[in-house]
C-alpha positions in Angstrom: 142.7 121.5 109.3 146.7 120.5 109.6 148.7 122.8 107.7 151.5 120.9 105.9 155.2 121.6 105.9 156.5 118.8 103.5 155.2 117.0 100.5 156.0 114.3 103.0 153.6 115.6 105.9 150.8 115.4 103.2 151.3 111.6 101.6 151.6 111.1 105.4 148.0 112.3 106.2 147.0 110.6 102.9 147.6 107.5 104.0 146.9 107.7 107.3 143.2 109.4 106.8 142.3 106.1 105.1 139.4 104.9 107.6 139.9 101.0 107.9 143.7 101.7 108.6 143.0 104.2 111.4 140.1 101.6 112.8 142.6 98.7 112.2 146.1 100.4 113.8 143.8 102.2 116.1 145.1 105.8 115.8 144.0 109.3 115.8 145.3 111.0 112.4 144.8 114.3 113.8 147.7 113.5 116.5 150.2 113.0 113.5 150.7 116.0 111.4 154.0 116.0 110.5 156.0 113.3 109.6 158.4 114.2 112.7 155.6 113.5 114.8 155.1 110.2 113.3 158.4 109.4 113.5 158.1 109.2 117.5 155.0 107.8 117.4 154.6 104.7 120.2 152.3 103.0 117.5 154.1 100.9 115.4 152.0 101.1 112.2 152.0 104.8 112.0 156.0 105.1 112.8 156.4 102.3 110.1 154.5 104.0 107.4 156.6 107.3 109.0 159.6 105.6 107.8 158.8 104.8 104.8 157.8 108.2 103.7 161.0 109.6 104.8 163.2 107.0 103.4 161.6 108.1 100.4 162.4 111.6 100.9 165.8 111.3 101.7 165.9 109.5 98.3 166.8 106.0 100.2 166.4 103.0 97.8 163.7 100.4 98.0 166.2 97.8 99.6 167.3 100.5 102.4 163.6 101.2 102.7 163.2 97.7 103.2 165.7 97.1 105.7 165.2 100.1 107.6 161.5 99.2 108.5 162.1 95.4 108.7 164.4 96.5 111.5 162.7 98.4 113.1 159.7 95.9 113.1 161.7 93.0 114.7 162.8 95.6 117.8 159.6 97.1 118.1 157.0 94.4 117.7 
């Protein structure tokens, strides 16, 4: 069972527990407990939803959200 240091680390395991996003992004959710870990994740799916989730935490607006991941998407993928 991951033990949860955020409210962060757990919307992160929420969505990444979701089964046809873990077959599709092919991922184990167990490696990712924290968002931290997420964060430096290689795979770009996990990392992206990472992103979001801390944007939000850090109380980032939608638009910085936005243009945080779509960066990071262009340079990654």
């Amino acid at each position: 069972m991951a033990k949860y240091l955020t409210n962060g680390d757990k919307v992160l395991q929420a969505v990444l527990s979701d089964q046809k996003l873990c077959e599709f992004a092919d991922y184990n959710v167990a490696d990712f407990e924290t968002i931290s870990e997420a964060l430096d994740s290689d795979n770009p799916i996990v990392c992206a939803i990472a992103k979001i989730i801390d944007g939000n935490e850090r109380s980032l607006t939608e638009r910085e959200i936005y243009n945080e991941i779509s960066n990071y998407l262009k340079q990654t993928i």
